[in-house]
C-alpha positions in Angstrom: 1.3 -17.8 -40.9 0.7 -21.8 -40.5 1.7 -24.1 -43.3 -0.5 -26.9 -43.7 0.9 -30.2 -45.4 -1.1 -32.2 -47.1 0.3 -35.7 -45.9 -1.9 -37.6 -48.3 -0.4 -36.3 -51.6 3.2 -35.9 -49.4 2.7 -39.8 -49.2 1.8 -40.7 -53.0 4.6 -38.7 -54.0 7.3 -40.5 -52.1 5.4 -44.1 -53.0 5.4 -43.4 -56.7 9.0 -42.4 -56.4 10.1 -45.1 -55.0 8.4 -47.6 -57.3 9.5 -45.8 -60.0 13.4 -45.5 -58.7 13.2 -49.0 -58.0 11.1 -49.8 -60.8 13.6 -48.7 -63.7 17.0 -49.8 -61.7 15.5 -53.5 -61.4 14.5 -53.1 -65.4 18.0 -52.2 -66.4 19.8 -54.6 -63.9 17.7 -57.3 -66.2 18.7 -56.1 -69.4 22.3 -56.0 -67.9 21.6 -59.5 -67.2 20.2 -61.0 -69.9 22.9 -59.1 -72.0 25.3 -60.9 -69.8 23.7 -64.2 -70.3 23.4 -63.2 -74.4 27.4 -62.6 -74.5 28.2 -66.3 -72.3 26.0 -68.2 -74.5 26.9 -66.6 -77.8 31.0 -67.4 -76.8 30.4 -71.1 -75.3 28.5 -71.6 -79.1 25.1 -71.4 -78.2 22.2 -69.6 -78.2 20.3 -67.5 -75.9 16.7 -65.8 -77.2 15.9 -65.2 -73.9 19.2 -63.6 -72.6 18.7 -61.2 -75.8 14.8 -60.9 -75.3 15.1 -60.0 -71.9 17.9 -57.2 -72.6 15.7 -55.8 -75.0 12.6 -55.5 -73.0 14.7 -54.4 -70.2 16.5 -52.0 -71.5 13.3 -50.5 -73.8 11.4 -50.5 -70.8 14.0 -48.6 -68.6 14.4 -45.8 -71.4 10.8 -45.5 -71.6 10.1 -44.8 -67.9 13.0 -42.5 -68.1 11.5 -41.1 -71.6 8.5 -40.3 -69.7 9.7 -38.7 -66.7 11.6 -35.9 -68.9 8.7 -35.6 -70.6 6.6 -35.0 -67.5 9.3 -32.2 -66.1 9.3 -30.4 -69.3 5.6 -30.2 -69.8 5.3 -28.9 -66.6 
């Protein structure tokens, strides 16, 4: 019996994991930051709507794209 790959789809696969994978850890690492930058301006006295903006949308987007890849196991 000869298996036969299919090297196309083999190769999407491992492209969307990647940018995925990357995708979501360079999301969070912004909402890290921008929380960072939130916390430094709010104790020197300032403000920072971008440091807090940017966590948001960071983080929101992370959990979606994490959201959705459960979502996609589970429905099978």
């Amino acid at each position: 019996m000869t298996v036969q790959i299919n090297w196309s789809a083999l190769g999407l696969v491992l492209i969307a994991g990647l940018v995925s994978g990357v995708g979501v850890v360079v999301l969070f690492t912004l909402g890290v930051r921008g929380l960072s930058d939130y916390i430094d301006a709010k104790q020197a006295g300032r403000t920072s709507v971008l440091g807090l903006g940017g966590a948001v949308v960071g983080f929101a987007l992370s959990l979606a794209i994490v959201a959705l890849g459960i979502y996609v196991i589970v429905a099978g």
